[in-house]
Backbone and ligand atoms as CSV (ligand in chain L), in Angstrom:
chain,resi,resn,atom,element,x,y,z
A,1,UNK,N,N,17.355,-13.095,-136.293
A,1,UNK,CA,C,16.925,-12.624,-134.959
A,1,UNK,C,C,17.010,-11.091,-134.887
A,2,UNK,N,N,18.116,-10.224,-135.230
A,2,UNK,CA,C,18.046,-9.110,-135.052
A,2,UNK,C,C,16.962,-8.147,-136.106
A,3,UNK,N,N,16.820,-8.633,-137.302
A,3,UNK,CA,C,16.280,-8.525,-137.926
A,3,UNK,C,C,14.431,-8.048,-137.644
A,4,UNK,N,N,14.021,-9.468,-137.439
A,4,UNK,CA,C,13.084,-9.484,-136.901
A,4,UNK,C,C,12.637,-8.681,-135.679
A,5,UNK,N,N,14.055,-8.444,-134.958
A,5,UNK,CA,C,13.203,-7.545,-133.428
A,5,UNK,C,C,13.694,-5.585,-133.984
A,6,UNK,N,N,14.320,-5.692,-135.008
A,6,UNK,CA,C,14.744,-3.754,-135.402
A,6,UNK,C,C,13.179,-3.679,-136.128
A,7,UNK,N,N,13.212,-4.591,-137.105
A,7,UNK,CA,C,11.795,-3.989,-137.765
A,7,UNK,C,C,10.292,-4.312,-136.714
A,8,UNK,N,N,10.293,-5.186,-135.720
A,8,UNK,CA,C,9.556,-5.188,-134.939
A,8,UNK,C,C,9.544,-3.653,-134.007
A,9,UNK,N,N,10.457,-3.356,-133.685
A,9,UNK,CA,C,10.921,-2.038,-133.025
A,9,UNK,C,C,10.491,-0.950,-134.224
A,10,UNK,N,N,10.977,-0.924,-134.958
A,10,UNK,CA,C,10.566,-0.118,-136.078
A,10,UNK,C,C,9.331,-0.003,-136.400
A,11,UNK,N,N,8.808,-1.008,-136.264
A,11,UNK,CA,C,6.833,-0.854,-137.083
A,11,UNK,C,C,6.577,-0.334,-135.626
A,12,UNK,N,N,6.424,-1.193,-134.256
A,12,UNK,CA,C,5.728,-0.945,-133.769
A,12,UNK,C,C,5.546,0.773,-133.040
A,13,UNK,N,N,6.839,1.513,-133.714
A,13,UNK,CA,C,7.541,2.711,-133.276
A,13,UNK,C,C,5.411,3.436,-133.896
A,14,UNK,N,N,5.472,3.101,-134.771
A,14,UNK,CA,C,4.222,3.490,-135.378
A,14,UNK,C,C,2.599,3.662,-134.423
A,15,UNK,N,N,2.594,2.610,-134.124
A,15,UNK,CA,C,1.814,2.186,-133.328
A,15,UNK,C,C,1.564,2.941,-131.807
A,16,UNK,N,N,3.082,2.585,-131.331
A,16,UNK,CA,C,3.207,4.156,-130.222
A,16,UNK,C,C,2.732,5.500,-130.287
A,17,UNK,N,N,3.326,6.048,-131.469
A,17,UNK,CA,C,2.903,7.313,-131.993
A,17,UNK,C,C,1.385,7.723,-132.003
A,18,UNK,N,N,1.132,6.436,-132.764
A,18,UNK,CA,C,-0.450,6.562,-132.594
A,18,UNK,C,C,-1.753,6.290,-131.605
A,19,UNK,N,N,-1.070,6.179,-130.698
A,19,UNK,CA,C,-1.788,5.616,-129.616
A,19,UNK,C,C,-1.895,7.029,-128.496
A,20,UNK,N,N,-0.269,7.089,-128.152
A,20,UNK,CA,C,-0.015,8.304,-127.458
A,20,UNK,C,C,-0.441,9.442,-127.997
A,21,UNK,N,N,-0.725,9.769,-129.264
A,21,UNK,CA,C,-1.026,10.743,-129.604
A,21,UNK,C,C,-2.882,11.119,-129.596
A,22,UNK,N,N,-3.436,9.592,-130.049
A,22,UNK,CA,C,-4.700,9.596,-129.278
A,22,UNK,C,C,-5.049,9.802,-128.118
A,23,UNK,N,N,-4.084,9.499,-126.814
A,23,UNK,CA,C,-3.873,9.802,-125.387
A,23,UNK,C,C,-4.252,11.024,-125.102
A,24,UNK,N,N,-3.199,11.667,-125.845
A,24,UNK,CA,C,-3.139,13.617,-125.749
A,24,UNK,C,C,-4.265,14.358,-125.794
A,25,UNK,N,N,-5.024,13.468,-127.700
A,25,UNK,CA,C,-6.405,14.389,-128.226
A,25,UNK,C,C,-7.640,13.926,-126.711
A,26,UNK,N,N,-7.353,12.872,-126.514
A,26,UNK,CA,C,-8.659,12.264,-125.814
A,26,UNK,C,C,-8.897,12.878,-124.404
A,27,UNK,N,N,-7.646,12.900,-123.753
A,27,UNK,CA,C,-7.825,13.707,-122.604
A,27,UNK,C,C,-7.913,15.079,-122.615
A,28,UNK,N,N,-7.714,15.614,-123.836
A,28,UNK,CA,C,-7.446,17.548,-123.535
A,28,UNK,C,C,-8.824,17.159,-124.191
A,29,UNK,N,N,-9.764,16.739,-124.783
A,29,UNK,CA,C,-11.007,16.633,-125.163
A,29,UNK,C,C,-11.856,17.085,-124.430
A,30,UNK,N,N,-11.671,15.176,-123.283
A,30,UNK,CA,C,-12.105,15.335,-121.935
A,30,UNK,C,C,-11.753,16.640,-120.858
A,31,UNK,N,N,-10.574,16.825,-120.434
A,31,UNK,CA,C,-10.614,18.334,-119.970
A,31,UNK,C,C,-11.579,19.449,-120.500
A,32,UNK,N,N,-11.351,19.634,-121.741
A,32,UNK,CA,C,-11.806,21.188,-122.447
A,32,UNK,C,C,-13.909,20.762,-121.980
A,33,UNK,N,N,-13.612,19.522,-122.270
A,33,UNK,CA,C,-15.285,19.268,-121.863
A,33,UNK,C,C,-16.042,19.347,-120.436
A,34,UNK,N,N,-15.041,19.442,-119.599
A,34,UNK,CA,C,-15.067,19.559,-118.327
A,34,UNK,C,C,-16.000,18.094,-117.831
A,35,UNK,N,N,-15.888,17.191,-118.617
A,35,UNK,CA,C,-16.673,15.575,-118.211
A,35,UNK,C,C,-16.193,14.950,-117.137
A,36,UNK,N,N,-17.316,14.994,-116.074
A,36,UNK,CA,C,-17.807,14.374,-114.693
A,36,UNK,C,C,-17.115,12.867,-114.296
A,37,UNK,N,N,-16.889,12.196,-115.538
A,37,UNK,CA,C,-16.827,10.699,-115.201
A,37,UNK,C,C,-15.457,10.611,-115.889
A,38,UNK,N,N,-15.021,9.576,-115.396
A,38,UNK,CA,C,-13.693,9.258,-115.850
A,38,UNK,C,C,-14.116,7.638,-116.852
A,39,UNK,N,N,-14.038,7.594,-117.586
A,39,UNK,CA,C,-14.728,6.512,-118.025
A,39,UNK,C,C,-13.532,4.954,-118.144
A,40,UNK,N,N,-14.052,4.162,-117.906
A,40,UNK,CA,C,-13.446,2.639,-117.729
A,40,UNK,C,C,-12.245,2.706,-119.316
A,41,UNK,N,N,-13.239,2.773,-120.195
A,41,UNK,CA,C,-12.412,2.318,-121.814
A,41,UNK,C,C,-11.520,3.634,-121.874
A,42,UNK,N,N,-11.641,4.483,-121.524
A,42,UNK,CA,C,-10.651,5.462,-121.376
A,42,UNK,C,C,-9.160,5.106,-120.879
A,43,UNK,N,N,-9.715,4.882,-120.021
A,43,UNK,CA,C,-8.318,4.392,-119.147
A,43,UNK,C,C,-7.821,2.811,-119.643
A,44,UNK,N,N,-8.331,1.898,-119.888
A,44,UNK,CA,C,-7.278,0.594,-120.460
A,44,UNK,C,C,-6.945,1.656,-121.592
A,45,UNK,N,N,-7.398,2.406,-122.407
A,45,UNK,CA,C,-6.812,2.734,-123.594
A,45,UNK,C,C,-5.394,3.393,-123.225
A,46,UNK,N,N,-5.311,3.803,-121.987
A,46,UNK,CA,C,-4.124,4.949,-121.874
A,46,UNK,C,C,-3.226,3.965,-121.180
A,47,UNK,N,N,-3.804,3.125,-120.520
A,47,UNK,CA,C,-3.259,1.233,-119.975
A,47,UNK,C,C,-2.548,0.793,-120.885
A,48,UNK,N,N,-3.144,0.633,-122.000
A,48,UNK,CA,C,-2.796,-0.186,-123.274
A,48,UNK,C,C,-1.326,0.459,-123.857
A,49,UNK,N,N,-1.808,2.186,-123.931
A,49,UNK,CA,C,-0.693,2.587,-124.576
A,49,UNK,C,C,0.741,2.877,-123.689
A,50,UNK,N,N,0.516,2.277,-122.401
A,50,UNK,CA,C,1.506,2.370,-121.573
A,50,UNK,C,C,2.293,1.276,-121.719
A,51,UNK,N,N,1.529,0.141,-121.782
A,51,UNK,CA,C,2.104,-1.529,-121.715
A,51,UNK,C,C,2.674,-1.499,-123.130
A,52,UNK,N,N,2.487,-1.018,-124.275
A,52,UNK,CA,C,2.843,-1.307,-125.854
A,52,UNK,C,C,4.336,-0.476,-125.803
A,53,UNK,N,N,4.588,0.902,-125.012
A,53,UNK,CA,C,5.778,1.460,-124.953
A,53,UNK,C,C,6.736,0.318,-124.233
A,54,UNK,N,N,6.285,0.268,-122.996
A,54,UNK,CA,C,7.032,-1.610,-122.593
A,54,UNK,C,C,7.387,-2.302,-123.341
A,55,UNK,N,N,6.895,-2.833,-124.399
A,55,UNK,CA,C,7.222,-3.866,-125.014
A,55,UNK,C,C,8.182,-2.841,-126.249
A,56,UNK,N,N,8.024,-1.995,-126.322
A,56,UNK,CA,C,9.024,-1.126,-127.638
A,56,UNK,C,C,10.264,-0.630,-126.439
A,57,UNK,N,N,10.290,-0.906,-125.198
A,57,UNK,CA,C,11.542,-0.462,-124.152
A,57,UNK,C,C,11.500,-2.373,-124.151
A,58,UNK,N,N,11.480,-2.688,-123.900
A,58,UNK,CA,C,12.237,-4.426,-123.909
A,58,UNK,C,C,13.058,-4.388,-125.358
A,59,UNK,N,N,11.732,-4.625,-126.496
A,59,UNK,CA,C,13.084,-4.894,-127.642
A,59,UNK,C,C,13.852,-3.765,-128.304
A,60,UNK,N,N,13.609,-2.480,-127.628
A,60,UNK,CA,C,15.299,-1.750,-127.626
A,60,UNK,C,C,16.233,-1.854,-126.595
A,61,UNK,N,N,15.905,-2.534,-125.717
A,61,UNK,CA,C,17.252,-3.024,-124.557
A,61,UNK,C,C,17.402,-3.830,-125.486
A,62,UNK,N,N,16.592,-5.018,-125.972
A,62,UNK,CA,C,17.535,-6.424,-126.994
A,62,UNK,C,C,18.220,-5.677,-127.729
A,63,UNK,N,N,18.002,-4.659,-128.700
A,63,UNK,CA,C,18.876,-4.026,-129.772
A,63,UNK,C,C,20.177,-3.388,-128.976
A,64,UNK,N,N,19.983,-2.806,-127.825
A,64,UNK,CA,C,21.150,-2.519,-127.360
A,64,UNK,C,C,22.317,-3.678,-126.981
A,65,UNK,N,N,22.082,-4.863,-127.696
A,65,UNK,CA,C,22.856,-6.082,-127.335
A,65,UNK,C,C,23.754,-6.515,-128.374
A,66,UNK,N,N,22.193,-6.423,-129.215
A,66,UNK,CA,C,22.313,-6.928,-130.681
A,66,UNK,C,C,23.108,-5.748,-132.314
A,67,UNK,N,N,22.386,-4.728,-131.693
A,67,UNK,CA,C,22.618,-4.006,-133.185
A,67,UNK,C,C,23.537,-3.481,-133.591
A,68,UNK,N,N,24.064,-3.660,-134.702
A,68,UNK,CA,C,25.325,-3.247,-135.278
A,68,UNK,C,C,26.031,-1.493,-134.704
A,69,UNK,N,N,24.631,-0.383,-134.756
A,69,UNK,CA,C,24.520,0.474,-134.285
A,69,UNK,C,C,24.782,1.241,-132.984
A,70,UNK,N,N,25.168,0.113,-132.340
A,70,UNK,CA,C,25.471,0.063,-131.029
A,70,UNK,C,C,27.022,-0.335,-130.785
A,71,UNK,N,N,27.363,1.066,-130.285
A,71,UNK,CA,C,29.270,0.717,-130.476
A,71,UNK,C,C,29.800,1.381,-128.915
A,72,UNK,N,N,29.942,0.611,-127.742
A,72,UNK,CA,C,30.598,1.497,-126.816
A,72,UNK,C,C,31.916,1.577,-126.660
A,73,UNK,N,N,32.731,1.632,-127.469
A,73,UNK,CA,C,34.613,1.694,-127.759
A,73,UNK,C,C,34.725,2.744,-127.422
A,74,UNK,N,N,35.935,2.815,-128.049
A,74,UNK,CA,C,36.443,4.190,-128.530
A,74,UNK,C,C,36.307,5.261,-129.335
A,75,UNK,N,N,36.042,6.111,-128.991
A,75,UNK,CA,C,35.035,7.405,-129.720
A,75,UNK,C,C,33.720,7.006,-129.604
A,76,UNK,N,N,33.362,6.348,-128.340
A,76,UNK,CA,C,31.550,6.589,-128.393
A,76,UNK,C,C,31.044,7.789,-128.624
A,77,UNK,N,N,31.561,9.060,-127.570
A,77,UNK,CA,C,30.882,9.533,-127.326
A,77,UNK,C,C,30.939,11.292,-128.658
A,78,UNK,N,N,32.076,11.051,-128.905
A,78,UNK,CA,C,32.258,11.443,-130.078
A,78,UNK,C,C,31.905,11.642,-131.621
A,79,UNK,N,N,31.443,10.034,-132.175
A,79,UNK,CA,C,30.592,9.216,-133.244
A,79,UNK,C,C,29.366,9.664,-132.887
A,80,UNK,N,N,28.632,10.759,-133.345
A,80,UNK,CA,C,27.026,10.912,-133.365
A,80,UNK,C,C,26.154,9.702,-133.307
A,81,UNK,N,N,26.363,8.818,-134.475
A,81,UNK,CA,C,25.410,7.618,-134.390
A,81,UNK,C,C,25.879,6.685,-133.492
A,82,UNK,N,N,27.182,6.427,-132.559
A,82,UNK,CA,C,27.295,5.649,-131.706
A,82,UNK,C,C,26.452,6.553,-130.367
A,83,UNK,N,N,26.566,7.572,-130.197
A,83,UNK,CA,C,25.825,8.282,-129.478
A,83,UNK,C,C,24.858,8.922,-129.250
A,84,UNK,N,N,24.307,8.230,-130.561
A,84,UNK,CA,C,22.623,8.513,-130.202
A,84,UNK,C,C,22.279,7.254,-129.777
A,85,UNK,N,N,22.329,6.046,-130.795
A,85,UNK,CA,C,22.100,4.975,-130.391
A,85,UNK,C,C,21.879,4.423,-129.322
A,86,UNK,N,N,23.398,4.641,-128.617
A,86,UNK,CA,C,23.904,3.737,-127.077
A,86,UNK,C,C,23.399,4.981,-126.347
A,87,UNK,N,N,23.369,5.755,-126.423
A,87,UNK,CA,C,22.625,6.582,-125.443
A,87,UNK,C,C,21.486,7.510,-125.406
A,88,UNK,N,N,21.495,8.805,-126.091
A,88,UNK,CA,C,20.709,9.996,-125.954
A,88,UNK,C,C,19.160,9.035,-126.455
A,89,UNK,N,N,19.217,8.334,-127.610
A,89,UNK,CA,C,17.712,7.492,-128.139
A,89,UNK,C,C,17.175,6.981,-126.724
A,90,UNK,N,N,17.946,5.749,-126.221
A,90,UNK,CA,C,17.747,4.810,-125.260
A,90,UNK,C,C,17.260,5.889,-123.593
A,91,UNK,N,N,17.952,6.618,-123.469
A,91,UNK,CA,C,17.927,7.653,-122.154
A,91,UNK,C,C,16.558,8.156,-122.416
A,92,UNK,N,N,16.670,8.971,-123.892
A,92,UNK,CA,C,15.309,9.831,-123.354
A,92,UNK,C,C,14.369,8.965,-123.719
A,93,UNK,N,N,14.133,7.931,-124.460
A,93,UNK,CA,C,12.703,6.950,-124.320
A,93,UNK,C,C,12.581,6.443,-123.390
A,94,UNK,N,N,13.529,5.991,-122.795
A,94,UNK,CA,C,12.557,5.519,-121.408
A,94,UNK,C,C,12.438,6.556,-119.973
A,95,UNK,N,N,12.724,7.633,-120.552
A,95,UNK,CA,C,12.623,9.009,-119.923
A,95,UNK,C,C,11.147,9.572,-120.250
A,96,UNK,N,N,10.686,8.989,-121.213
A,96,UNK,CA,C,9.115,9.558,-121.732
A,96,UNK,C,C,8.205,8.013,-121.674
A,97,UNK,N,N,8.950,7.044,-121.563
A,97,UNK,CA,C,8.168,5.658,-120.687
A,97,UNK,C,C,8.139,6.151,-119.229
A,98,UNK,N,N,8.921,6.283,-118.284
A,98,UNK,CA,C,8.678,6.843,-117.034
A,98,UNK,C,C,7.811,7.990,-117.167
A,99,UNK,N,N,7.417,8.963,-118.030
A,99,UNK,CA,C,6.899,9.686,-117.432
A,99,UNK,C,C,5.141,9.621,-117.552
A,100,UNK,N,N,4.831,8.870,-118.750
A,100,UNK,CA,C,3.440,7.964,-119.455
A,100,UNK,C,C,3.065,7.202,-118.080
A,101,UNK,N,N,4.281,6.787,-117.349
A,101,UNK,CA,C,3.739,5.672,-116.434
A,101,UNK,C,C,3.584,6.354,-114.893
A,102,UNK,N,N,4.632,6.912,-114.765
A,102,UNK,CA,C,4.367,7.858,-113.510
A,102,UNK,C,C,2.600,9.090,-113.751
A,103,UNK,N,N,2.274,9.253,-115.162
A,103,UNK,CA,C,0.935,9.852,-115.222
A,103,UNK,C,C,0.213,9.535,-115.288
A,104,UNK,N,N,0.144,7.931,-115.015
A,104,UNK,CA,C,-1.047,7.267,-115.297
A,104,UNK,C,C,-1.041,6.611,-113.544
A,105,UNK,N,N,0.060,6.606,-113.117
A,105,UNK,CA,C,-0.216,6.029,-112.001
A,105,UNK,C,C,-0.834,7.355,-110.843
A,106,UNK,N,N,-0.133,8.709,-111.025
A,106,UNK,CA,C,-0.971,10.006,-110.490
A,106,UNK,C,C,-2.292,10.192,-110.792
A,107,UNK,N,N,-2.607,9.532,-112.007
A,107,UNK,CA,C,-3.861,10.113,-112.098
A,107,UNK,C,C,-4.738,9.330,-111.706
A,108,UNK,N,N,-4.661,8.234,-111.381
A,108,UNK,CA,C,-5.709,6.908,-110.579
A,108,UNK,C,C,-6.050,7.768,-109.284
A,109,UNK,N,N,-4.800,8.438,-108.502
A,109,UNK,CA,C,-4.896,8.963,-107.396
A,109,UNK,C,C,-5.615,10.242,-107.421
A,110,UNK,N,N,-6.391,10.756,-108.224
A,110,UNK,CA,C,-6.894,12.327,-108.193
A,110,UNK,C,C,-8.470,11.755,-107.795
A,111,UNK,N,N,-8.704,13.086,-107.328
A,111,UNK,CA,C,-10.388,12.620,-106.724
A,111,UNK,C,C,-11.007,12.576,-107.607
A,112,UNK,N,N,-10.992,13.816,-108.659
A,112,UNK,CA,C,-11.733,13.704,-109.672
A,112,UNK,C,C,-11.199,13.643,-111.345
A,113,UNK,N,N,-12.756,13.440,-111.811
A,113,UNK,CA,C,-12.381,13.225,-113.683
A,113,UNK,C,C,-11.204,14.237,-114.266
A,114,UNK,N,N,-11.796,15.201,-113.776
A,114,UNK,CA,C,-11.386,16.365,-114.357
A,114,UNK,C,C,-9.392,16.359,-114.120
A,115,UNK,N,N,-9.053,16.288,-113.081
A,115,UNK,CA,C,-7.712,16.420,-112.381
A,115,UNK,C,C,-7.362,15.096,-112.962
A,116,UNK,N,N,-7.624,13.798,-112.985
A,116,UNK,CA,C,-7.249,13.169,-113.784
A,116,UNK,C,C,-6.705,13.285,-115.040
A,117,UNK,N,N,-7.860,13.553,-115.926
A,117,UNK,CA,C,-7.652,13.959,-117.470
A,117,UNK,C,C,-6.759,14.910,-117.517
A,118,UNK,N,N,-6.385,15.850,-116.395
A,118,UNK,CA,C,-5.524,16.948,-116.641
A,118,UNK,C,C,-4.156,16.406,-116.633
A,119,UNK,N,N,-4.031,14.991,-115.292
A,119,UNK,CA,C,-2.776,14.435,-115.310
A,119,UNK,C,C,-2.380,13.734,-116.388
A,120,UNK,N,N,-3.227,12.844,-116.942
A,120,UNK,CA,C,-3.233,12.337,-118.046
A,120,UNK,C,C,-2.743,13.236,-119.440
A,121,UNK,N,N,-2.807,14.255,-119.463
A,121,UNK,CA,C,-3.063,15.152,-121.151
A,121,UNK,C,C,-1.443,15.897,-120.224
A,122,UNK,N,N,-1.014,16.153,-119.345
A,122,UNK,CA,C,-0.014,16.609,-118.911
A,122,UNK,C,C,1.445,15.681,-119.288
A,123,UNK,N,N,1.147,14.906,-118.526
A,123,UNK,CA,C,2.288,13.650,-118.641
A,123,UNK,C,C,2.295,13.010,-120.015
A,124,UNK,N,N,1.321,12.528,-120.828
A,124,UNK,CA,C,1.149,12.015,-122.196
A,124,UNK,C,C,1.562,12.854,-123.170
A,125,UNK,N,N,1.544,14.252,-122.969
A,125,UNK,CA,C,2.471,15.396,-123.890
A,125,UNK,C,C,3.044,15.385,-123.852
A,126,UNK,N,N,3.898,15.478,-122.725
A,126,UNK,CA,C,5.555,16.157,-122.703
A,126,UNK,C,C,6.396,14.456,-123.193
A,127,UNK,N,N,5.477,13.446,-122.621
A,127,UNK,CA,C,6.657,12.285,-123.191
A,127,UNK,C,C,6.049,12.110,-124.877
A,128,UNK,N,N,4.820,12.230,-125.415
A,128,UNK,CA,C,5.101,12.675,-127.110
A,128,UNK,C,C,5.757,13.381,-127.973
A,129,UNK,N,N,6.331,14.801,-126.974
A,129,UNK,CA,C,6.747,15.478,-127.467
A,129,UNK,C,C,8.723,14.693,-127.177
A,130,UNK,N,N,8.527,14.671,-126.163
A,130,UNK,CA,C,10.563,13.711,-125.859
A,130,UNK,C,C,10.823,12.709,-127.009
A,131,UNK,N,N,9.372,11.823,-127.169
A,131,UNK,CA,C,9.454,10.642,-128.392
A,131,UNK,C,C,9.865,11.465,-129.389
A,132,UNK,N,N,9.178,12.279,-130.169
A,132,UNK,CA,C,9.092,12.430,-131.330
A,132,UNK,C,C,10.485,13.428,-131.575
A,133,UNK,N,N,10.905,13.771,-130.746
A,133,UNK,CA,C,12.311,14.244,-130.952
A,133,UNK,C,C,13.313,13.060,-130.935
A,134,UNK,N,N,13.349,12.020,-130.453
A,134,UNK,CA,C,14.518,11.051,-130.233
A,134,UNK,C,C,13.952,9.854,-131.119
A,135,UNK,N,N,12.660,10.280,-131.689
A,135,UNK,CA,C,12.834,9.144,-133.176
A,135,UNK,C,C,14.127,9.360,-133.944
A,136,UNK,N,N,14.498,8.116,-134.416
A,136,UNK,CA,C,15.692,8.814,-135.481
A,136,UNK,C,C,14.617,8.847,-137.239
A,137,UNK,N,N,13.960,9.643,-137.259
A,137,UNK,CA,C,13.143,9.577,-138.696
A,137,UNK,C,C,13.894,9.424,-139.899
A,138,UNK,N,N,15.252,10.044,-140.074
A,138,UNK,CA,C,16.057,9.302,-141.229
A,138,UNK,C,C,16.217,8.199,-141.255
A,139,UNK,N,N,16.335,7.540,-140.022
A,139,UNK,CA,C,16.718,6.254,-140.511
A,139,UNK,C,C,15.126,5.420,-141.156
A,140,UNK,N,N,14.240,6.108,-140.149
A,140,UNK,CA,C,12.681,5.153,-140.453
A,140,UNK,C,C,12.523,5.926,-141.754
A,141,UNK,N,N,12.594,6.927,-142.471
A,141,UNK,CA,C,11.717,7.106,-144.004
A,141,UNK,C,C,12.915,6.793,-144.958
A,142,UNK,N,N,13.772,6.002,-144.219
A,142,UNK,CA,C,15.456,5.890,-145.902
A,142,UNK,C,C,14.752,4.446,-146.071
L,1,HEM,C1,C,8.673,4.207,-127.091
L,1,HEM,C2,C,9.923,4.127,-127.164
L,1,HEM,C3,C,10.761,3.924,-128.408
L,1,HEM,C4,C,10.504,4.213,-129.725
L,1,HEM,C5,C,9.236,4.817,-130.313
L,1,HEM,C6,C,11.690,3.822,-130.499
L,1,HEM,C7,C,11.814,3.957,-131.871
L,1,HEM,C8,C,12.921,3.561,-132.596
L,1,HEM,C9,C,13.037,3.675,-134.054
L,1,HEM,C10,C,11.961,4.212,-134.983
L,1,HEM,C11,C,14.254,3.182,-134.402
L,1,HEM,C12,C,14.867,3.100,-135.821
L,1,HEM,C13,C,14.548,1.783,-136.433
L,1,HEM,C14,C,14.934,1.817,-137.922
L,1,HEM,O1,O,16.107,2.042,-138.239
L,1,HEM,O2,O,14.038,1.625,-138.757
L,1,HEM,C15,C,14.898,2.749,-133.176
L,1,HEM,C16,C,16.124,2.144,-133.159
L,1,HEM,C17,C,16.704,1.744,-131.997
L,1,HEM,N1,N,16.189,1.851,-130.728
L,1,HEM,FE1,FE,14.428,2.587,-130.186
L,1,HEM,N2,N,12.638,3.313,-129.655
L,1,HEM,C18,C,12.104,3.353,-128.373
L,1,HEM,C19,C,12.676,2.944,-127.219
L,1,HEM,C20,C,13.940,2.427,-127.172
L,1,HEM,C21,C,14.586,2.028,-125.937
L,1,HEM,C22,C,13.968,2.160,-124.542
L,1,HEM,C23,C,15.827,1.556,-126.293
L,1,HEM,C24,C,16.935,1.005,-125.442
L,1,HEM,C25,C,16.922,0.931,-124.147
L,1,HEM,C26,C,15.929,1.652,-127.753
L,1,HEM,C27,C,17.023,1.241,-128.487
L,1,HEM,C28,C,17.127,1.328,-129.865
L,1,HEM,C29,C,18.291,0.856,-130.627
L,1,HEM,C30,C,19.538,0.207,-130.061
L,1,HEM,C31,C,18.023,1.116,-131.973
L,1,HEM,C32,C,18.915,0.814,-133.218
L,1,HEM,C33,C,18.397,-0.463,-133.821
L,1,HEM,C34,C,18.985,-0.741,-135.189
L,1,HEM,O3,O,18.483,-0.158,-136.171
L,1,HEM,O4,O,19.913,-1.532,-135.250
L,1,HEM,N3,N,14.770,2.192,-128.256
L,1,HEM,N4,N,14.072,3.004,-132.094
């Protein structure tokens, strides 16, 4: 069981990356192009990559149950890897899930394409940029 949901967490860490990071190119695209329409497949795509971080914030709450890595004793906060783990990882990802989701829900509300795509390429950066700092990449390329 744990097994199955770290490397599930683990691959799909991939998948995020690549999605959100398509998010970023697609809307500063759209901005720099100054394009009129906000287009339908645009948006499930930035939908899509909102709901897939969901499911990578569910099975790291399971890992916060399950994984060996996860130690709240004595010297949590002390132990680097008990304290990234149990906290600083877990805090700021769903610190850059809130903020994917709070920019997608602002940007439904803008009158136009343009202010959209801007909310969109705004909010989809700064939480790529929070991800890609609170990957732990040693552990994913050992
Ligand atoms: C989009 C958000 C997230 C991404 C991209 C992500 C990515 C990762 C990656 C790449 C690892 C290392 C896996 C490995 O060793 O190969 C990891 C481990 C872990 N993550 Fe996340 N994570 C995310 C969100 C979360 C959240 C929201 C939580 C908890 C609330 C969480 C809890 C954990 C835990 C406990 C581990 C250690 C698992 C283990 O190796 O035993 N993660 N995460």
């Amino acid at each position: 069981m744990y097994n199955i949901i770290q490397h599930s967490h683990s691959g799909i860490m991939w998948l995020v990356v690549v999605m959100l990071t398509l998010s970023v190119i697609f809307s500063l695209i759209k901005l720099i192009k100054k394009e009129e329409t906000a287009s339908a497949h645009w948006y499930k795509f930035f939908f899509y990559t909102k709901w897939l971080m969901y499911i990578q914030a569910l099975l790291g709450i399971t890992l916060m149950f399950i994984s060996p890595l996860v130690h709240f004793g004595e010297g949590f906060m002390k132990n680097e890897g008990w304290r990234f783990y149990g906290m600083e990882h877990p805090l700021m990802m769903l610190i850059a899930i809130g903020l994917v989701s709070i920019g997608l829900f602002k940007s439904k509300k803008k009158a136009t394409a343009i202010k959209k795509n801007k909310t969109i390429f705004i909010y989809y950066a700064i939480a790529l940029v929070v991800m890609m700092f609170m990957i732990p990449w040693a552990a994913v390329m050992s």
